[in-house]
C-alpha positions in Angstrom: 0.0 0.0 0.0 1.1 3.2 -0.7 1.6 6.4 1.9 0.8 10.1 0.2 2.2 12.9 2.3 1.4 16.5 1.8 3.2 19.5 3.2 5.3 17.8 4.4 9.3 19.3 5.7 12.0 17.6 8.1 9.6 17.8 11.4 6.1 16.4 9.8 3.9 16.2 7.0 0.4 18.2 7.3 -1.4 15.4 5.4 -0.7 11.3 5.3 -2.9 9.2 3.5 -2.4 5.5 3.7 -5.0 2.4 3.6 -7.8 4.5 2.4 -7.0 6.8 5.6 -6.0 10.6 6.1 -4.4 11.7 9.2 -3.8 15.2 10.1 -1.0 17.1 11.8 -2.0 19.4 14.6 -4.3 21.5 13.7 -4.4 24.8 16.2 -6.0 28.3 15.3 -5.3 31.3 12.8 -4.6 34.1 15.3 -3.8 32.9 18.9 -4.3 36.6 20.0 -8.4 35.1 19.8 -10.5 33.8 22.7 -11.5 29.9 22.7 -14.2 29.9 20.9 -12.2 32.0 18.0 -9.1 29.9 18.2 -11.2 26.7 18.4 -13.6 27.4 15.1 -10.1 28.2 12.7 -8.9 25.8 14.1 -11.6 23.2 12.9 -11.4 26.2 9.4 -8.1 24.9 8.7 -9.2 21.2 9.6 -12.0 21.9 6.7 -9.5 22.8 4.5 -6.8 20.2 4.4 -9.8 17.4 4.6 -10.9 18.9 1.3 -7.7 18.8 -0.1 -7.5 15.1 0.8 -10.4 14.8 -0.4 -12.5 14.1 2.6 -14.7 16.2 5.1 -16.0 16.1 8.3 -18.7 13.8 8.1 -15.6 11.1 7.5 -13.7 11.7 10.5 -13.4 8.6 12.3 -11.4 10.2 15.5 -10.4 13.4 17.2 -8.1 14.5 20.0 -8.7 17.9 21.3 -6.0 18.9 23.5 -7.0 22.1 25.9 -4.9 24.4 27.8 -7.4 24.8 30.7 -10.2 22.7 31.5 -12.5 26.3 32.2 -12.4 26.5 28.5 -13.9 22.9 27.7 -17.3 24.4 27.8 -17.2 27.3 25.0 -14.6 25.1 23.4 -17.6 22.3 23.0 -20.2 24.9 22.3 -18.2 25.7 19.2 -17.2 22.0 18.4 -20.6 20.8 18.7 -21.8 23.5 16.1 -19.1 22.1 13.7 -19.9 18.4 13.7 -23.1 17.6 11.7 -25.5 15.3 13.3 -25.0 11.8 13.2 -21.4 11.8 12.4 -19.8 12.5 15.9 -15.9 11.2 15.7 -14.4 9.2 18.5 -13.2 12.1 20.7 -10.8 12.6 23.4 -10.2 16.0 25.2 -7.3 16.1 27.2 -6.2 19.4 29.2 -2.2 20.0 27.8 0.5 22.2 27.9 0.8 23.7 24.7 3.8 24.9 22.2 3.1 28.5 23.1 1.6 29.6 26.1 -1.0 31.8 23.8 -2.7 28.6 22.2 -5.7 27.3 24.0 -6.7 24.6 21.8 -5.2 22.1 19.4 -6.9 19.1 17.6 -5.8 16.0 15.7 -8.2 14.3 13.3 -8.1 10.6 11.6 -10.3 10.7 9.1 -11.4 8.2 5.7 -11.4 9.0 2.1 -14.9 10.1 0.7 -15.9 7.2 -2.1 -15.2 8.9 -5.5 
């Protein structure tokens, strides 16, 4: 089987597709100056946008892992996720409270996700 990787420079590739499979890099927000619920819906922007690349959306993702820098955030951070995932296609999801690359980022997410049948 063959890997496809996209983006990709020495540290990590922002798209792998293997096995009928897309897995994401990191995704965090656009502007990290932003509150939680800005931060957390480019975030899930960019996430948009490099599952349509990979010809995918969010109806196929099949897992996320949202990592938080404080737990008082999980609330708007969910109001905001929950708005984003259509109905009847909820990922397997884990949120787990993290210290982050910068001290300014409050969210980050990783998404698994399948090709859409072409």
């Amino acid at each position: 089987m063959s890997i496809e990787r996209r983006h990709t420079n020495q540290r990590m590739s922002r798209i792998v597709t293997h096995n009928n499979t897309i897995y994401l890099c990191g995704q965090v927000c656009s502007d990290a100056t932003k509150d939680i619920t800005e931060q957390t819906q480019t975030m899930l922007d960019k996430v948009d946008a490099l599952l349509l690349e990979a010809n995918s959306d969010k109806e196929h993702v099949l897992s996320a892992t949202v990592y938080i820098s404080d737990m008082a955030n999980f609330k708007a951070m969910n109001d905001v996720w929950d708005a984003w995932v259509p109905e009847g296609h909820a990922p397997a999801r884990a949120c787990v409270q993290a210290a982050m690359a910068r001290p300014e980022l409050l969210v980050e997410v990783s998404i698994i996700a399948a090709l859409k049948n072409t």
